[in-house]
C-alpha positions as CSV (number, residue, x, y, z in Angstrom):
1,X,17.6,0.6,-7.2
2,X,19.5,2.0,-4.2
3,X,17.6,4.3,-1.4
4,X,20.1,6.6,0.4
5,X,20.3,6.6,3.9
6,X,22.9,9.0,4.5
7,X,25.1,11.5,2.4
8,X,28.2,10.0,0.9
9,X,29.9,8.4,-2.2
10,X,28.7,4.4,-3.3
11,X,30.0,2.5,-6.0
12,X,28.3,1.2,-9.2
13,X,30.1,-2.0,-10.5
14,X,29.3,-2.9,-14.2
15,X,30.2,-6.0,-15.3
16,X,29.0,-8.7,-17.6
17,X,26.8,-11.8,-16.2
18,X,29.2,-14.4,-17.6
19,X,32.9,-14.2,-16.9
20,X,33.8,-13.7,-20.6
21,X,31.6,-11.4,-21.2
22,X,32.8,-8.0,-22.7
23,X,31.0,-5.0,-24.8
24,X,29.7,-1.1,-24.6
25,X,27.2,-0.1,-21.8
26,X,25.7,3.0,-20.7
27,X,25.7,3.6,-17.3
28,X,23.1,6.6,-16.0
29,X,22.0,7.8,-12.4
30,X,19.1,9.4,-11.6
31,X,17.2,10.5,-8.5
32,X,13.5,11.1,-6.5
33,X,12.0,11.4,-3.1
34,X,11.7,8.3,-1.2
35,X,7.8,8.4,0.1
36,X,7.3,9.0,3.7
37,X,7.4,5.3,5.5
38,X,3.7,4.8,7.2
39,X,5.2,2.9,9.7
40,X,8.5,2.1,11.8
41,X,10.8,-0.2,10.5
42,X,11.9,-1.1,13.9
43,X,11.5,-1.3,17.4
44,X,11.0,2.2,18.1
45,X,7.7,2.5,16.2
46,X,4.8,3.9,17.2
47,X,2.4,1.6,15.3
48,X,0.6,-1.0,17.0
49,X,-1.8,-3.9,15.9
50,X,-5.0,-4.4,17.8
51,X,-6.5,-7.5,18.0
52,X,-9.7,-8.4,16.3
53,X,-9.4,-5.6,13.7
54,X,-7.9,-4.7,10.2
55,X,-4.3,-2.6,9.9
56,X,-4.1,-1.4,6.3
57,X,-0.2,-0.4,5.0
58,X,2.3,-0.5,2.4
59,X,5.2,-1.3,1.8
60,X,6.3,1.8,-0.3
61,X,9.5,0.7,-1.6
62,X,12.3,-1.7,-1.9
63,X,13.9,-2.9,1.1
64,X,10.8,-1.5,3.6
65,X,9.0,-3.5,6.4
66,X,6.7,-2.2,8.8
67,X,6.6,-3.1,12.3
68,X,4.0,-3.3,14.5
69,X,3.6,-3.9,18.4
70,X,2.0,-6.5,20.2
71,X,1.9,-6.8,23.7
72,X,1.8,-10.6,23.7
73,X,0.7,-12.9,26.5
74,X,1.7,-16.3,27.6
75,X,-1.4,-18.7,27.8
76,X,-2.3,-17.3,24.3
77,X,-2.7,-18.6,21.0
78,X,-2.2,-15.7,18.4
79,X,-3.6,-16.2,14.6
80,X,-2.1,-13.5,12.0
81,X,-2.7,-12.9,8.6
82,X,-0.6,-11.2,6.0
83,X,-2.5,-10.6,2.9
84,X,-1.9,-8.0,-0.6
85,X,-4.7,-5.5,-0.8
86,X,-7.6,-7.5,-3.3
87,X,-9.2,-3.9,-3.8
88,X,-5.9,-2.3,-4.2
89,X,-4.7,-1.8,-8.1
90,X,-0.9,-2.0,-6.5
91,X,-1.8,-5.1,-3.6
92,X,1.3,-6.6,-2.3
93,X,1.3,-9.4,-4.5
94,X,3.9,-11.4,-2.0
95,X,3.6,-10.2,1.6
96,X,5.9,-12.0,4.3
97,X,5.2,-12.2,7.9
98,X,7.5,-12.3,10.7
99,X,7.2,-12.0,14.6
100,X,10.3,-10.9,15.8
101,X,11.7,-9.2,19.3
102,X,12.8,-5.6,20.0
103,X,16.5,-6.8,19.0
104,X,15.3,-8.2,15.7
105,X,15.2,-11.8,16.4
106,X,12.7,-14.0,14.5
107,X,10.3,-15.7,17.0
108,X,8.5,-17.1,14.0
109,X,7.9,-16.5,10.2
110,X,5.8,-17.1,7.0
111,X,6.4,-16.7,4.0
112,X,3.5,-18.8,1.7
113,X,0.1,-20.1,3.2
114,X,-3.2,-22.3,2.4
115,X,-1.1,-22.5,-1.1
116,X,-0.8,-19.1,-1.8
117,X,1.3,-16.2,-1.7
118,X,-0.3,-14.4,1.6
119,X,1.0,-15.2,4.8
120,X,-0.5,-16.7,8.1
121,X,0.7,-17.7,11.3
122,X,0.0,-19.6,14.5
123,X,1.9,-17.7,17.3
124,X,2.5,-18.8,20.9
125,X,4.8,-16.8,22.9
126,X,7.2,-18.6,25.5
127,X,6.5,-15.7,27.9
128,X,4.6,-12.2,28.3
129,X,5.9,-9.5,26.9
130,X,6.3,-7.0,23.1
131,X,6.6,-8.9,20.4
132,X,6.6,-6.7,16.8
133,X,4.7,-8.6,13.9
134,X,6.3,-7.7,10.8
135,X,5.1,-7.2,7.3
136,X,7.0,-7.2,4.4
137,X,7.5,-8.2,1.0
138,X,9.2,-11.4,-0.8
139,X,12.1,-10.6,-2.6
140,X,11.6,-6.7,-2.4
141,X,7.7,-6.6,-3.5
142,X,6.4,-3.6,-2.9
143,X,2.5,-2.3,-2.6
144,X,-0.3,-2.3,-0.3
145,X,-1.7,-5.1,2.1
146,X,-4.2,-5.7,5.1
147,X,-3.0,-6.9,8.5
148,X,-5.1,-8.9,10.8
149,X,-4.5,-11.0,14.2
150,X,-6.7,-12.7,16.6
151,X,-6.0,-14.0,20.0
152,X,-7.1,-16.7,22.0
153,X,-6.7,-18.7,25.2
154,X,-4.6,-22.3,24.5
155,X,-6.6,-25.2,24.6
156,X,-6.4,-26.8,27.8
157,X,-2.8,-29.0,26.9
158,X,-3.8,-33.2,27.0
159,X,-0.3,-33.6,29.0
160,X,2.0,-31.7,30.8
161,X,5.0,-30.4,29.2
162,X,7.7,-30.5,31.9
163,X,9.0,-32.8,34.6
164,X,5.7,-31.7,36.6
165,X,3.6,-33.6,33.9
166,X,0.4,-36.2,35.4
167,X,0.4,-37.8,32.3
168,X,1.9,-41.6,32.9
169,X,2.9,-44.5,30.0
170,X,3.4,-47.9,31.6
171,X,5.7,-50.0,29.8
172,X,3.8,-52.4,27.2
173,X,1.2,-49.7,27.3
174,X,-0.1,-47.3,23.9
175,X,-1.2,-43.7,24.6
176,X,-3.0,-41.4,21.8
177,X,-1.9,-37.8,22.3
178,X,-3.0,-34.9,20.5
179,X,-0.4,-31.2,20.0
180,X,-2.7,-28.8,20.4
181,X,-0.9,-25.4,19.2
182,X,2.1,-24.8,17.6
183,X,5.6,-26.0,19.4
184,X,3.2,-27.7,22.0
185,X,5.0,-30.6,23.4
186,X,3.6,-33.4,25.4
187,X,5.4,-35.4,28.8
188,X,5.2,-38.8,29.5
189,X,6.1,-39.6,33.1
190,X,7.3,-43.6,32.5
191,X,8.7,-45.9,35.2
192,X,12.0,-47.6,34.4
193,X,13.3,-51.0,36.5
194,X,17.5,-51.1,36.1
195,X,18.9,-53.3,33.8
């Protein structure tokens, strides 16, 4: 399956799956419409994701994503969910989620949740600013799926997580810490005698 995205000659190689493999093929092309894309497949789409609230899409054919913006704030925690269609005869039976930035760089991914094939995500941005989440399908799963993310305020963070941190360890001394989101990191300020 090959979708044309411009005019011009491609090659078909035939060959066998062994080395040493020889014998008669047939080899036949044929063609169709691609379906129109319901949404961008990169940065300069116009879909968006609002929190709180279902985005229904598909993935029409091999190779699609969608991409959707989400004007993402520090201080938040962001919960997404990924998941085929249930009352869809053609659900996306493997969706894959991805954040990513407007140059295509993952920020985070997910591929299997919970133990099944849908996708979920904890997201906390580094700083404010567009994000795209996007949807796609494992190993070029096509069909339709439900999009859904929720935001919320971080916990309040048990320690600091720079040099500025109030959270002290004497030496001798145990402390119970708790990360509280995803790529949270905790500081210990500790005091150190040479030698």
């Amino acid at each position: 399956l090959c979708f044309a995205r411009a005019v011009g000659d491609v090659f078909v190689e035939v060959r066998g799956f062994a080395d040493d493999a020889a014998g008669a093929y047939t080899v036949r092309a044929s063609e169709s419409v691609v379906p129109p894309d319901d949404v961008g497949n990169d940065a300069s789409t116009r879909a968006s994701l609002t929190l709180g609230h279902d985005q229904s899409g598909a993935i029409e054919d091999s190779g699609d994503v969608d991409w959707y913006r989400l004007n993402a704030r520090s201080g938040q925690i962001y919960r997404i969910a990924l998941n085929g269609a249930s009352s869809a005869a053609n659900a996306l039976s493997d969706p894959m989620l991805s954040i990513v930035d407007q140059d295509g760089n993952e920020l985070a991914s997910n591929d299997d949740a919970n133990g099944g094939l849908n996708s979920y995500l904890e997201f906390v941005p580094q700083q404010s600013g567009e994000v795209f989440v996007v949807a796609a399908g494992f190993n070029d799963a096509t069909g339709s799926y439900t999009l859904h993310a929720d935001g919320a305020a971080l916990p309040p963070d048990d320690s600091g997580n720079g040099q500025d941190t109030r959270a002290r360890v004497s030496v001798g001394q145990s402390r119970n810490g708790h990360l509280d989101y995803p790529h949270d990191v905790d500081w210990y300020r500790v005091h150190l005698d040479g030698g």
